[in-house]
C-alpha positions in Angstrom: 167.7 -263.7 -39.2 167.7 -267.0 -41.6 164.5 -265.5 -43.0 166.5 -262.2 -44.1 169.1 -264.4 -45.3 166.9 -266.3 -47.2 164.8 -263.2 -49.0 168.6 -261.9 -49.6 169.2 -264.8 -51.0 166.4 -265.6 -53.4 166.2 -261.6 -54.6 167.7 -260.2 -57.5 170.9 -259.0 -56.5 170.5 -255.6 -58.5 166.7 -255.2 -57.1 168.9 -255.4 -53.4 171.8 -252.9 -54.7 169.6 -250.6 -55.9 167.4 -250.5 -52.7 170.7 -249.9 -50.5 171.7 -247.6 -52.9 168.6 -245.8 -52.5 168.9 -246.2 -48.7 172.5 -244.4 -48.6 171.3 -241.7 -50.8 168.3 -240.9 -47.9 170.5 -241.3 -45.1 173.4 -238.7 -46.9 170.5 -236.4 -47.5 169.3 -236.5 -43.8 172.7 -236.2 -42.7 172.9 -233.3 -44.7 170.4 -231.9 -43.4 171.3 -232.0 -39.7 175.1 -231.8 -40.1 174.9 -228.5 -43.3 177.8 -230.5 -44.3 177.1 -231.8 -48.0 180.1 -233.9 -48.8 178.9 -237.3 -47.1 178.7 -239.0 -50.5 182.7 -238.5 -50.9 182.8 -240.6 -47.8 181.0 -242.8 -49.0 182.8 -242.8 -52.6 185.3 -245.2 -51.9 183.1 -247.6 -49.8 180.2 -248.4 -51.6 181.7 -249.5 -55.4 183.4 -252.4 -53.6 180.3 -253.6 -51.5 178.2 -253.4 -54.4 181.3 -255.8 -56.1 181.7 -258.2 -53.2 177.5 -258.1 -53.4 177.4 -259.3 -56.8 179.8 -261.7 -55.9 178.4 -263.1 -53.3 175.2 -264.0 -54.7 177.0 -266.8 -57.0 178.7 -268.0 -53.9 181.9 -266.4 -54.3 182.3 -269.6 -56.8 182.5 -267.0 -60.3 186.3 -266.7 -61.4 185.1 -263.2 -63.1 183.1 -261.8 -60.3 185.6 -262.5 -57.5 188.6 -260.8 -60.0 186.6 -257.7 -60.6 185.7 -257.4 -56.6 189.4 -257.9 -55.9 189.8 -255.1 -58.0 186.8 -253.2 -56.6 188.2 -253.8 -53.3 191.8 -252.8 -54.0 191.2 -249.8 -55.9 188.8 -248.9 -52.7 191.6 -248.8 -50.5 193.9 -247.0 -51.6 191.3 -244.1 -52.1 189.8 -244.8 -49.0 193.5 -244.5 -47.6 194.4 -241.3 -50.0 190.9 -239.3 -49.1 191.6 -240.0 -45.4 194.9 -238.8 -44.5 193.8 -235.8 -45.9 191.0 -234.9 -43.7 187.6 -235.9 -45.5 186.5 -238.0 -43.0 187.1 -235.3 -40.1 184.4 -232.6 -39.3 184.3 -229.8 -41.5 186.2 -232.0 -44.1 184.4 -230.8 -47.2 184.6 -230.1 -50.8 185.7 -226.6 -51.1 183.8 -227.0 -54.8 180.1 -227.0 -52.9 180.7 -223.8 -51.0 181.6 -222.0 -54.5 178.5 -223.5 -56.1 176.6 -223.1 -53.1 177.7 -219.0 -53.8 177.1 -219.0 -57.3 173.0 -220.5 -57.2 172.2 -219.5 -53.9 170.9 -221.3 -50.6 167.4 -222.7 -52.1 168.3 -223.5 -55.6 171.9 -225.7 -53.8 169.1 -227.4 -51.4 166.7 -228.5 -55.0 170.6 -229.9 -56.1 171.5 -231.5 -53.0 167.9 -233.3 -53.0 168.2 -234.3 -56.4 172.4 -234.7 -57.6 174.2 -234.6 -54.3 172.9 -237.1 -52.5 170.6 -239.2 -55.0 172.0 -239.1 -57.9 175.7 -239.7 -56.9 174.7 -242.5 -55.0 173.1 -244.2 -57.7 176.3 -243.6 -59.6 178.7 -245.3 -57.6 176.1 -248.3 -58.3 176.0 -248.0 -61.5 180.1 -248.1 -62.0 179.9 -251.6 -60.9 176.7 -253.1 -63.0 179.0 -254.7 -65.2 179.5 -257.2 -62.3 176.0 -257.7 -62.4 176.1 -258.6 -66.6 178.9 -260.9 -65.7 176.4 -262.0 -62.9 174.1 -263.0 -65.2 176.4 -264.5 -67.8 177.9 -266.6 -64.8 180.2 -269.4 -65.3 181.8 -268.0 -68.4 185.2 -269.3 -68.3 187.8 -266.3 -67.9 189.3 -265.0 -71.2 192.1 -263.2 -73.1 189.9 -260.3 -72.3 189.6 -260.6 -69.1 193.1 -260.8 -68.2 193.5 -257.5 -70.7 191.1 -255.6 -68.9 192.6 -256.8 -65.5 196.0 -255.7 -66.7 194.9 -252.3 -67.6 192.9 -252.0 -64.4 196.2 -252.1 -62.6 198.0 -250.2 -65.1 195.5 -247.2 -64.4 195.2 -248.4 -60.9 199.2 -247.0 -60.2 198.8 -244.3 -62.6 196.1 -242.7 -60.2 198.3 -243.8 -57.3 201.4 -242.2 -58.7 200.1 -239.1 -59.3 197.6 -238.6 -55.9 201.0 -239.4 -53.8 202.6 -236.8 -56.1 200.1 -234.1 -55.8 200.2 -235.1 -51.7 204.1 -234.6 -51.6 203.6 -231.4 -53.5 200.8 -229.9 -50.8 203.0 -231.2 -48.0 205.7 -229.3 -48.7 203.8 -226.4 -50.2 202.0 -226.2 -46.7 205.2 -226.9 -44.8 206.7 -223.8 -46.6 203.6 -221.4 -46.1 204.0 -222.3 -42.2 207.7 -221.3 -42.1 206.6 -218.1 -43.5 208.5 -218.8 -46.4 206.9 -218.2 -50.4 206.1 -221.9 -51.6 208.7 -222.5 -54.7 205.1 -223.2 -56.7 201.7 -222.5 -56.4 200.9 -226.1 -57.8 201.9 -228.9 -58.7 203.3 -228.9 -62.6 206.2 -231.6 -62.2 206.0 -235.9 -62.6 202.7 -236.8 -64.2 201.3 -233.3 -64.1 203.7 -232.3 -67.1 201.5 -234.3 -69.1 198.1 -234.2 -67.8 197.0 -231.0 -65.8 194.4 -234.2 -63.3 196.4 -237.6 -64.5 194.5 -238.7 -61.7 190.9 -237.8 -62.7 191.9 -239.2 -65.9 193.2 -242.5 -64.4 190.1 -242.9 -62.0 188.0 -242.8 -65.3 190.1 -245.2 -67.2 189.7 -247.6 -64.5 185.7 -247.6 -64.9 185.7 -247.8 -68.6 188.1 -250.8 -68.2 185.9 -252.5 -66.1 183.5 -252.3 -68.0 184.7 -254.1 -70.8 184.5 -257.1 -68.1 180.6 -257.5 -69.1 181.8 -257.3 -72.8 184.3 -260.7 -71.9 181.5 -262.8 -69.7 179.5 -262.4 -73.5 177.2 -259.0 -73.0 177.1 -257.1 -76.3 180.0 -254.5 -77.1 177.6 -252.0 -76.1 174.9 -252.8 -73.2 173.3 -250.7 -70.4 175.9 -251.4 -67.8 177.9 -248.7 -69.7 176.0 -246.0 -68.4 177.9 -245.9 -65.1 181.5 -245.4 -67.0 179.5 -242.7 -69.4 178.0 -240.8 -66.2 181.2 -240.7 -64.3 182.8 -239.1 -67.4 180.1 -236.6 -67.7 180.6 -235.8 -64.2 184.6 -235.8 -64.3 184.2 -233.1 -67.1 181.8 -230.9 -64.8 183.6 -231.1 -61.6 187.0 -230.2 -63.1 185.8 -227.3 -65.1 184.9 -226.3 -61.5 188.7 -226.8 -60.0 189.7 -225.2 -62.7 187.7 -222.2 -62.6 189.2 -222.0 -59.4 192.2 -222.7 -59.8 192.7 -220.1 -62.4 191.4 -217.5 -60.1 193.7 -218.2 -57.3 196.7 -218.5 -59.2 197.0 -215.9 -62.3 200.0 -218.2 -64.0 197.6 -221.2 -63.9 196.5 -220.2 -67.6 199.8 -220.4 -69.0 200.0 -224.2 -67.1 196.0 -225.1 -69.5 197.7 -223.5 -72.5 200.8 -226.4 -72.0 199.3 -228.6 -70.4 196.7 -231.8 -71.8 193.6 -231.2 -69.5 193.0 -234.8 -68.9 194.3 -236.9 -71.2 198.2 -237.3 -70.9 200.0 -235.8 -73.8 203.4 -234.2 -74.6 204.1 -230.9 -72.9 203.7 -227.8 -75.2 206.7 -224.7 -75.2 204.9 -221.2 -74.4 
């Protein structure tokens, strides 16, 4: 056991992150596998980011002003999602993404099996390391004193933080009642949720989520990396994925409900803007 400690100690801490990353992607594959259930990464999605933080962390001895404020952040913003994705039923049986079954459709069973093996599982995975790399520039920078930077990025961490929290307890309001209603056998008032945050931004909440990885980003920018190093490529991947996934929702959505067009023609997509008159 002190021997572990020791080769955890005296290793790399991103050569260590990205061997359990690697590890999670094979066991969410596996489980995949045996379970035909593709969703284990989202369980994983609110988990990992803030190891990988306390990780980095940890490895200067929790002793780095910077490093322990972003994995207080990490760690906070893990919560709440872990919280939010739970009470809705992700972590039960059956408790998948509705969007894999409609891909799964759309390619077919062996074409979904080449992207599970290569995006579901791996790639994803990866990703939710990558988000948090700029720990690992401040990691290297360590003992930077913090700065007007820092404490700006920190502030607009929490800013986006409650945005996202605003609008998910929103949205859960909204399906709470819409569900309560269907089971009364009444009609719902509204198909979906176009009120509080949603007048501006059809996802304020995907927007948010992304806002908050940009911001911490700009951490590695205040412990004295370049304006523009690699650790940027986790907030640039979780964009490009943000802007796959809700063309998906909204395919969907726009099929289910016919007056959801006239809600994309008002409505910003993600970034909150003034409402337009039809």
């Amino acid at each position: 056991m002190a021997d572990l400690a020791e080769l955890y100690g005296a290793t790399d801490p991103l050569t260590t992150a990205l061997w359990g990353a690697g590890g999670l992607a094979l066991l969410c594959w596996v489980l995949s596998l045996i379970t035909k259930e593709y969703s284990w990464v989202d369980r994983l999605w609110s988990i990992t980011p803030p190891l990988f933080a306390v990780h980095f962390a940890a490895h200067a001895g929790l002793d780095d002003a910077r490093l322990n404020l972003m994995a207080g952040l990490a760690v906070l913003w893990g919560v709440r999602l872990t919280y939010n994705f739970a009470r809705k039923g992700g972590y039960k049986p059956g408790g998948e993404d509705y969007r894999w079954k409609e891909i799964q459709e759309k390619i077919g069973p062996a074409w979904f099996q080449v992207l599970n093996a290569t995006f579901l599982a791996p790639f994803q995975n990866f990703l939710l390391l990558l988000i948090v790399v700029p720990s690992y520039a401040a990691y290297r920078r360590g003992g930077t004193p913090l700065n007007a930077l820092d404490y700006a990025a920190a502030v607009a961490f929490i800013l986006f933080f409650l945005g996202e929290t605003i609008a998910d307890e929103q949205q859960w309001r909204f399906q709470k009642e819409k569900h309560a209603a269907i089971a009364r056998g009444e009609r719902p008032e509204a198909d979906f949720i176009t009120t509080g945050l949603f007048r501006y931004s059809r996802h304020p909440n995907f927007f948010c989520e992304q806002a908050m990885w940009w911001t911490y980003y700009v951490f590695s920018i205040a412990a004295g990396a370049s304006r523009l190093n690699w650790t940027i490529l986790g907030a640039v991947l979780l964009t490009l994925l943000f802007q796959g996934s809700t063309g998906i929702t909204e395919k969907i959505s726009a099929r289910k409900y016919p007056s959801y067009a006239d809600y994309q023609r008002t409505t910003s997509r993600l970034l909150p803007w003034f409402h337009k008159s039809t």
